[in-house]
VOMIGU-933867 format. One record per residue: x, y, z of N, C-alpha, C in turn; residue in one letter; residue number from 1. Coordinates in Angstrom, 1 decimal. Example, Ala and Ser with C-alpha at 12.3 -4.5 7.8 and 13.67 -1.06 7.14 Angstrom:
% VOMIGU-933867
+--------+--------+--------+--------+--------+--------+--------+--------+--------+----+-----+
!   n.xx !   n.yy !   n.zz !  ca.xx !  ca.yy !  ca.zz !   c.xx !   c.yy !   c.zz ! aa !   i !
+--------+--------+--------+--------+--------+--------+--------+--------+--------+----+-----+
!   13.2 !   -5.7 !    7.8 !   12.3 !   -4.5 !    7.8 !   13.2 !   -3.3 !    7.8 !  A !   1 !
!   12.8 !   -2.2 !    7.1 !   13.7 !   -1.1 !    7.1 !   12.9 !    0.0 !    7.9 !  S !   2 !
+--------+--------+--------+--------+--------+--------+--------+--------+--------+----+-----+
This chain:
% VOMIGU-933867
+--------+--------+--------+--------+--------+--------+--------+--------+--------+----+-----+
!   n.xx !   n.yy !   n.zz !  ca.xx !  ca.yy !  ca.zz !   c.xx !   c.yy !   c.zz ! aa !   i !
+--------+--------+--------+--------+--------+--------+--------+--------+--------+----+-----+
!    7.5 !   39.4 !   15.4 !    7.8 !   38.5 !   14.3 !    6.8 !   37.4 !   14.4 !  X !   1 !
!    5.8 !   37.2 !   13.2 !    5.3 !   35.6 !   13.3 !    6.1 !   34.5 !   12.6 !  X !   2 !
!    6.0 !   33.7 !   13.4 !    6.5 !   32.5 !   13.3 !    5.0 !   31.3 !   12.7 !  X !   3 !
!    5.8 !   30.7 !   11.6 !    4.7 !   29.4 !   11.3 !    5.2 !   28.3 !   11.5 !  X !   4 !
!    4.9 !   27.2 !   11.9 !    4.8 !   25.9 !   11.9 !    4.4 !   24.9 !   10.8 !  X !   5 !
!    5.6 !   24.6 !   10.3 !    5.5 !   23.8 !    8.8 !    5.5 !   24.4 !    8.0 !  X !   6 !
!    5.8 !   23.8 !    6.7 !    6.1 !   24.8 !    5.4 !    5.5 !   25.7 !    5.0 !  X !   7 !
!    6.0 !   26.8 !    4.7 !    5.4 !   28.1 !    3.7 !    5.3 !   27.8 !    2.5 !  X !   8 !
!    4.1 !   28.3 !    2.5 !    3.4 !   27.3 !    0.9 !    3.6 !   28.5 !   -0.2 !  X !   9 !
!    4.1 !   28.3 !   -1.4 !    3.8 !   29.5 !   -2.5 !    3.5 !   28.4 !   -3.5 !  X !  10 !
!    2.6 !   28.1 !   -3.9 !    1.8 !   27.5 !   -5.5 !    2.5 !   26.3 !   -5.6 !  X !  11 !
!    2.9 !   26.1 !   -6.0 !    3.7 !   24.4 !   -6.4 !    4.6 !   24.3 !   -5.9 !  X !  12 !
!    5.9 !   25.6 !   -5.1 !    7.0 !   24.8 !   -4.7 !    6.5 !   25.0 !   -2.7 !  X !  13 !
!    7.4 !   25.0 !   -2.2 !    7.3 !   24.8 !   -0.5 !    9.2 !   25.3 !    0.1 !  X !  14 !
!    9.0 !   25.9 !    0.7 !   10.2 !   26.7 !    1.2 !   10.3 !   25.7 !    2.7 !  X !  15 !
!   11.9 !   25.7 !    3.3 !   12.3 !   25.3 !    4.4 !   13.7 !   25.9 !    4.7 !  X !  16 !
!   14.0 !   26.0 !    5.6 !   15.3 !   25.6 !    6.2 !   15.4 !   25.5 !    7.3 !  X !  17 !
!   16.7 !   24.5 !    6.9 !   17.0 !   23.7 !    8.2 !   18.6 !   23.9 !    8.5 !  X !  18 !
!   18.7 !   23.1 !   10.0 !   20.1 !   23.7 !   10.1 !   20.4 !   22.4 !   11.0 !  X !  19 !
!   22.1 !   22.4 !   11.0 !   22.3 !   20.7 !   11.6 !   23.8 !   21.1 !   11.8 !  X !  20 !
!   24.3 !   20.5 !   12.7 !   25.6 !   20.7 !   13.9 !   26.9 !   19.7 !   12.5 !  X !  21 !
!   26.3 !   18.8 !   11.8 !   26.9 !   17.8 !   11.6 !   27.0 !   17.8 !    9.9 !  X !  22 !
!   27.5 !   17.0 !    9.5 !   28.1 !   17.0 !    7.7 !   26.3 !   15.7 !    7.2 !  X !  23 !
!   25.6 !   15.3 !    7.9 !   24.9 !   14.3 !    7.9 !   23.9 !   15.0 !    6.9 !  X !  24 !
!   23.3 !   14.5 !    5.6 !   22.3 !   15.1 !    5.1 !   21.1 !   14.1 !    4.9 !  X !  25 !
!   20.8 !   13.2 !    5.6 !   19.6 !   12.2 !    5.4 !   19.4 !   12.0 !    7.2 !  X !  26 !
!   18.1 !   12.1 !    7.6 !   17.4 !   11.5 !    8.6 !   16.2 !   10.8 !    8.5 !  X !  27 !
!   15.9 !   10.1 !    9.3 !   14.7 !    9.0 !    9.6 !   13.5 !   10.1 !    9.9 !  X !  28 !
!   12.6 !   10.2 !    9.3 !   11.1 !   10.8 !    9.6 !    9.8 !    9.7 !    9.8 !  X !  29 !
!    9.7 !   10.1 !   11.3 !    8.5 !    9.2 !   11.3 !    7.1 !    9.4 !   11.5 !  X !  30 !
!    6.0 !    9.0 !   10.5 !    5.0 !    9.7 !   10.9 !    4.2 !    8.4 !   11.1 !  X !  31 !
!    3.0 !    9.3 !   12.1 !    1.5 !    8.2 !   12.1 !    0.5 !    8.7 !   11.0 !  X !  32 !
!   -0.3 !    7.4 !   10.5 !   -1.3 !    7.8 !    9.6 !   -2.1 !    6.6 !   10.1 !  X !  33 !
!   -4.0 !    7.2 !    9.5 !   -4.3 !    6.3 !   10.0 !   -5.1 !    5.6 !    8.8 !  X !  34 !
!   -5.0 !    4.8 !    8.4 !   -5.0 !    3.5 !    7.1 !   -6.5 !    3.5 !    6.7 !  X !  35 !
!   -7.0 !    3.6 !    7.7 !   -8.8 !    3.7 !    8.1 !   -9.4 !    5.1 !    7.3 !  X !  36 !
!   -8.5 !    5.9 !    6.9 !   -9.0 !    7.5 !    5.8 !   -8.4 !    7.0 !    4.5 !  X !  37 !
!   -7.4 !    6.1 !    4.2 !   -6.8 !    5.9 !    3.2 !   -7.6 !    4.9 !    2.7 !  X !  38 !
!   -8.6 !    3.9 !    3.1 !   -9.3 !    2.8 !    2.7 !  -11.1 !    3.1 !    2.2 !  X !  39 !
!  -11.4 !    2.6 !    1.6 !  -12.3 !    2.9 !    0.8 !  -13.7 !    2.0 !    1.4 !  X !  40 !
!  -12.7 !    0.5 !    1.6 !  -13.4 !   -0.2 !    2.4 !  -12.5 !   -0.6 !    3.5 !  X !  41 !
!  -13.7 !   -1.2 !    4.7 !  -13.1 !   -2.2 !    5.9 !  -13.9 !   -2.7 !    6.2 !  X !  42 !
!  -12.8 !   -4.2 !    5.7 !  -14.1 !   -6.0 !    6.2 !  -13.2 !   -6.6 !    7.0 !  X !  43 !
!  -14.5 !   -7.0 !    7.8 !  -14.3 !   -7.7 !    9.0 !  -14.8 !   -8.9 !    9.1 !  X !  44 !
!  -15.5 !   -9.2 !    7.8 !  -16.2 !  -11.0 !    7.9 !  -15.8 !  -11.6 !    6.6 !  X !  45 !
!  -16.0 !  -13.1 !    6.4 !  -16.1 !  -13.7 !    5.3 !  -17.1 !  -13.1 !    4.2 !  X !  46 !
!  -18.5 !  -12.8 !    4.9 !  -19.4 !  -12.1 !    4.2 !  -19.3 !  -11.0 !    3.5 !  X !  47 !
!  -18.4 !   -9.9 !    4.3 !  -18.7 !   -8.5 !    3.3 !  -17.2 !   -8.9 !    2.4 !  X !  48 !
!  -16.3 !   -9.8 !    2.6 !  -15.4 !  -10.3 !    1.7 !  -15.9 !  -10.4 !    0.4 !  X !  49 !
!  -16.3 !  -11.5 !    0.5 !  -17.7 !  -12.5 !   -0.6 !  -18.4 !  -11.4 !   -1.2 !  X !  50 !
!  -18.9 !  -10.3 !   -0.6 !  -20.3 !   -9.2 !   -1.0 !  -19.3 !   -8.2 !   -1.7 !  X !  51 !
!  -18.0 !   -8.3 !   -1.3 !  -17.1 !   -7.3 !   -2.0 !  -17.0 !   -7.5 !   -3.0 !  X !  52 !
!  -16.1 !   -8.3 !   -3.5 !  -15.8 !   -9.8 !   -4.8 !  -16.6 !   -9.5 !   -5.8 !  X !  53 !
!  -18.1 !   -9.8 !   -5.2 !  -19.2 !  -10.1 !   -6.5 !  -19.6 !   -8.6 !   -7.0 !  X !  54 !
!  -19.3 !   -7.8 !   -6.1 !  -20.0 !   -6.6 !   -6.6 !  -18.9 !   -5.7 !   -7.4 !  X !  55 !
!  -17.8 !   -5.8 !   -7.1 !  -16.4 !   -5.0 !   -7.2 !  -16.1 !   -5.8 !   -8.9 !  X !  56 !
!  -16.5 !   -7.3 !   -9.2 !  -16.3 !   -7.9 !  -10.2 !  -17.6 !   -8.5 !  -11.2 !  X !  57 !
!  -18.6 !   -7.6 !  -10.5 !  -19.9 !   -7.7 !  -11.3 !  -19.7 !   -7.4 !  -13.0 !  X !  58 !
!  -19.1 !   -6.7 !  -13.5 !  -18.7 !   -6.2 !  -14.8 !  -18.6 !   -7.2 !  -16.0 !  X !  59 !
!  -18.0 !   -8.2 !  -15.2 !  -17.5 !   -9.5 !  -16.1 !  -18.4 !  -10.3 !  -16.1 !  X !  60 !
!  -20.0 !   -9.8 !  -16.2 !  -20.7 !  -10.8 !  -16.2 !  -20.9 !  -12.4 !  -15.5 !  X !  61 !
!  -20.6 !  -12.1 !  -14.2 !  -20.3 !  -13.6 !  -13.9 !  -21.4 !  -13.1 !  -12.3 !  X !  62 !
!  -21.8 !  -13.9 !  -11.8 !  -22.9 !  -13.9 !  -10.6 !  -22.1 !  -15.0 !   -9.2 !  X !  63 !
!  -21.3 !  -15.8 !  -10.1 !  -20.5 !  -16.1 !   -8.5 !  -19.2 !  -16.2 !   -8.4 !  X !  64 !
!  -18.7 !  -16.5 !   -7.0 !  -17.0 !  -15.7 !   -6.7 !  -16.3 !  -17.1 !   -7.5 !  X !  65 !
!  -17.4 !  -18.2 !   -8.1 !  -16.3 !  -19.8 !   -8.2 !  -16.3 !  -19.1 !  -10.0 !  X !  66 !
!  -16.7 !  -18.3 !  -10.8 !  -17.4 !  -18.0 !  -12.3 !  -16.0 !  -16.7 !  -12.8 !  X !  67 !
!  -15.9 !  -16.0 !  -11.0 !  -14.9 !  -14.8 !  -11.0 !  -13.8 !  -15.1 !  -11.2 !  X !  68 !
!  -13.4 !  -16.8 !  -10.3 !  -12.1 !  -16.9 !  -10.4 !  -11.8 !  -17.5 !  -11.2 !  X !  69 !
!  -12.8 !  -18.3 !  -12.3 !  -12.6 !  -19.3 !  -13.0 !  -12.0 !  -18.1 !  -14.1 !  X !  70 !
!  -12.3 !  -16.8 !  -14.5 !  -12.0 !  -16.0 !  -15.3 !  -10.3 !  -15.4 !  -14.8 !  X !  71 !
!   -9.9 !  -15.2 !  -13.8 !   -8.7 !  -14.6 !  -13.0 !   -8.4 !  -15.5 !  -11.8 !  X !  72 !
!   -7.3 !  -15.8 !  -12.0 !   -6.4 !  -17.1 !  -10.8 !   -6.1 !  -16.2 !  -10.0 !  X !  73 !
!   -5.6 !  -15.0 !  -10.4 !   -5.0 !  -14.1 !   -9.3 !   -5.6 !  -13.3 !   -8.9 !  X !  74 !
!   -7.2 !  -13.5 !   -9.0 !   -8.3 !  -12.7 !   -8.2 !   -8.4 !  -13.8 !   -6.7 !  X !  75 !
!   -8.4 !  -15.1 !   -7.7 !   -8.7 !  -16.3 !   -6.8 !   -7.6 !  -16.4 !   -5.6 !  X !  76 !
!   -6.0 !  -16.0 !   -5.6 !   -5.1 !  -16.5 !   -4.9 !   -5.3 !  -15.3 !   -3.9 !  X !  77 !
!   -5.9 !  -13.5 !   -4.5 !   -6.0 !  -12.5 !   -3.3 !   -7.0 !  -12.9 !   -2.3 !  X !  78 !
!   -8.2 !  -13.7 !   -2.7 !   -9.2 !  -13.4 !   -1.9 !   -8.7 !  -14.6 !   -0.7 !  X !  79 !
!   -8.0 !  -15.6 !   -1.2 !   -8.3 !  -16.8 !   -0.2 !   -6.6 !  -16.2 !    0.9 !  X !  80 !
!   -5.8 !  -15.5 !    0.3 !   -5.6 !  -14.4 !    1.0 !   -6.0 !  -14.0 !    2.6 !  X !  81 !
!   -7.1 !  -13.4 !    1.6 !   -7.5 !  -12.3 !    2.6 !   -8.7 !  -13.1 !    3.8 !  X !  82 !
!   -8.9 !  -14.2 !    3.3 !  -10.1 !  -15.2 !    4.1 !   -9.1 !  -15.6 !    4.9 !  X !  83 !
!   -7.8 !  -16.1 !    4.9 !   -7.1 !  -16.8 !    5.8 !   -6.5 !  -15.9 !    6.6 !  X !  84 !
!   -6.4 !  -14.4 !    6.5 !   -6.5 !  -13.2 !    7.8 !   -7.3 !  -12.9 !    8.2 !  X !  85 !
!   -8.7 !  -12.5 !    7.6 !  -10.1 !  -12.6 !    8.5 !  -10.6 !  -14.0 !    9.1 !  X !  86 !
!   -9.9 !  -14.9 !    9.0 !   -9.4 !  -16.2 !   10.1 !   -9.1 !  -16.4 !   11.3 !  X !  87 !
!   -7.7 !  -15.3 !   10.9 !   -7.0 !  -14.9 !   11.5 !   -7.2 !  -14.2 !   12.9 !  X !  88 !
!   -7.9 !  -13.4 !   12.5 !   -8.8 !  -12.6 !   13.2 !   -8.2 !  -10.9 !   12.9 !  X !  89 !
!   -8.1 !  -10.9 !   11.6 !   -7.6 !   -9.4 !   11.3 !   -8.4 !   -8.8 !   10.8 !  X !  90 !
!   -8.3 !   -7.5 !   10.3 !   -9.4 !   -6.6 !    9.8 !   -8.7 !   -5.9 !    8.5 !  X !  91 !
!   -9.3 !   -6.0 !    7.4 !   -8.8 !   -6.2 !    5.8 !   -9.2 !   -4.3 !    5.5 !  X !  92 !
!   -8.2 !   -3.7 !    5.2 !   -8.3 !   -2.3 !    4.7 !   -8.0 !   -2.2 !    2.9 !  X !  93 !
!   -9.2 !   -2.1 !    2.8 !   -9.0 !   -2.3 !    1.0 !   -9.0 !   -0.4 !    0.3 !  X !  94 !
!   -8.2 !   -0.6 !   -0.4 !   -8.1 !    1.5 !   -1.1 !   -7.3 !    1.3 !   -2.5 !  X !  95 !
!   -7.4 !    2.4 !   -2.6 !   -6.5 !    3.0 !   -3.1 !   -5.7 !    3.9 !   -3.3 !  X !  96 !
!   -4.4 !    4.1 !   -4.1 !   -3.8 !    5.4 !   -3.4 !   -3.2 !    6.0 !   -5.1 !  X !  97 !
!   -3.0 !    7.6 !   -5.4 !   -2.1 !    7.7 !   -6.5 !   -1.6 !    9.0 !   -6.0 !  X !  98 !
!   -1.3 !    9.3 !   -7.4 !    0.2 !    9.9 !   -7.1 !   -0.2 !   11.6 !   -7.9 !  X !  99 !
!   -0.9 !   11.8 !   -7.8 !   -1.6 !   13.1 !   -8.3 !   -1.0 !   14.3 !   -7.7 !  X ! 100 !
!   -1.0 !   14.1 !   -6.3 !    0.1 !   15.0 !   -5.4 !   -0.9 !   15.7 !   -4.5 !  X ! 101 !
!   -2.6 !   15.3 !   -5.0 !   -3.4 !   15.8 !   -4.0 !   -3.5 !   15.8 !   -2.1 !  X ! 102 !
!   -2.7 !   15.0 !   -2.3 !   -2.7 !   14.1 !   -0.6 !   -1.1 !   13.5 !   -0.7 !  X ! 103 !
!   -0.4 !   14.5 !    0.3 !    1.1 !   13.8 !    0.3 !    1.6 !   12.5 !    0.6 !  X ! 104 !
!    0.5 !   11.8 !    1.6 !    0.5 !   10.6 !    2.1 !    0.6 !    9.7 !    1.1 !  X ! 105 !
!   -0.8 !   10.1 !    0.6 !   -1.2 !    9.1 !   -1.1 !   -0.1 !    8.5 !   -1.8 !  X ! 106 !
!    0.7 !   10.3 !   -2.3 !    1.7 !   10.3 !   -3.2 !    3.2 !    9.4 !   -3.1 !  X ! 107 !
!    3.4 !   10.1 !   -1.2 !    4.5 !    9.2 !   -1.3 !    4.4 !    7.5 !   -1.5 !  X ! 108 !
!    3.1 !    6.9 !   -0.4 !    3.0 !    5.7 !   -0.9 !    2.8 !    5.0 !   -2.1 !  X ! 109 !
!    2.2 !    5.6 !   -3.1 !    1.8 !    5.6 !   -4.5 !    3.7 !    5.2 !   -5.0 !  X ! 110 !
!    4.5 !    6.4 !   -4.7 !    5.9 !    6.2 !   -5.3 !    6.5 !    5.4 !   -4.3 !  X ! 111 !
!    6.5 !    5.0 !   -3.1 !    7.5 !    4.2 !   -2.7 !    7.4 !    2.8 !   -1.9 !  X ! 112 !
!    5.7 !    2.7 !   -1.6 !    5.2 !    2.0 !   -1.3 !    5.0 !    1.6 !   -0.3 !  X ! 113 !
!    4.4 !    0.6 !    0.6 !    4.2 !    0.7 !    2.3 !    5.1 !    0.2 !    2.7 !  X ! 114 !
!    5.6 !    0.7 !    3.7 !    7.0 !    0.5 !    4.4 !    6.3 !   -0.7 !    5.3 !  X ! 115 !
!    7.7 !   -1.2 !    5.5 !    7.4 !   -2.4 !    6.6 !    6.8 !   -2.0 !    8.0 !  X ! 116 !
!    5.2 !   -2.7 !    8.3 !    4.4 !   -1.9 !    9.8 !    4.4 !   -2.7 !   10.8 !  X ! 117 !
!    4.8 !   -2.5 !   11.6 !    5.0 !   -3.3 !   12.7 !    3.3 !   -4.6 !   13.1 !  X ! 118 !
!    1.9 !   -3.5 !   13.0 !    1.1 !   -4.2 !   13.1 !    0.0 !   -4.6 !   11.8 !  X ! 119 !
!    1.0 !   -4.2 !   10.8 !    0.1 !   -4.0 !    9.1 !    0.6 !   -5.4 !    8.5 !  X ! 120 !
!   -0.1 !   -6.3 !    8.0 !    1.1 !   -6.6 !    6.5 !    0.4 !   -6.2 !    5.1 !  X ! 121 !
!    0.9 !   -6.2 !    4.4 !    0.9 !   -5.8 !    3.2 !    0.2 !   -7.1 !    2.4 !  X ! 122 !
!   -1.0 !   -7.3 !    1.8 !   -1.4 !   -8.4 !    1.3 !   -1.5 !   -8.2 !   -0.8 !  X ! 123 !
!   -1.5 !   -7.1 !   -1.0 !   -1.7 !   -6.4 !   -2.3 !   -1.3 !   -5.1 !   -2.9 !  X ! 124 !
!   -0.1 !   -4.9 !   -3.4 !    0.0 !   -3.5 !   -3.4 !   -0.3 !   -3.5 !   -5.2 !  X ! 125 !
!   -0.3 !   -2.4 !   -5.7 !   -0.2 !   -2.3 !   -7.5 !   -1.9 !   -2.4 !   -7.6 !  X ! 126 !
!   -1.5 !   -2.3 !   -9.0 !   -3.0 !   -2.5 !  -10.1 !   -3.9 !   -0.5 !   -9.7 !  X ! 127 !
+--------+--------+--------+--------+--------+--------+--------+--------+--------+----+-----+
């Protein structure tokens, strides 16, 4: 007999079964991921902050971060943000994620959002 490990895949749906001693139909699943494949970028200084900003919001015609925020407050309130954790001395994982179903990871976070991380916090989620 072969035996597989993890779901049997047929085209869109996924087959399992499971079996349990008890009447309980919900358990805790815990996985590692590592945030560093999910990120698009990672800044570690004020600088590639600043180099982020102007380039990521070059579109709006504007050449500096005081021109960016004068157009968006709540461009202004992420960045200073994210300068008071690379203060901190943290390291900023910038991405994004959807719900396409390409990447199960993506998807669930896309629909349920980042759970509370012991060493993560959450500075921006949406948009």
């Amino acid at each position: 007999m072969k035996i597989r490990n993890g779901f049997v895949s047929n085209s869109s749906s996924s087959s399992f079964i499971l079996a349990t001693k008890t009447e309980k139909t919900k358990t805790k699943i815990e996985i590692e991921i590592d945030l560093g494949n999910l990120s698009n970028v990672i800044i570690t200084t004020k600088k590639e902050l600043d180099d982020y900003y102007l380039n990521k919001h070059k579109y709006r015609n504007t050449d500096t971060l005081v021109k960016i925020f004068e157009e968006n407050e709540y461009l202004q309130e992420e960045y200073i943000k994210c300068v008071e954790k690379l203060m901190d001395g943290y390291t900023l994982f910038l991405g994004s994620i959807n719900n396409d179903g390409d990447e199960p990871i993506s998807y669930y976070l896309y629909n349920n959002g980042f759970p509370k991380m012991k060493d993560f916090e959450v500075l921006q989620e949406g948009n």
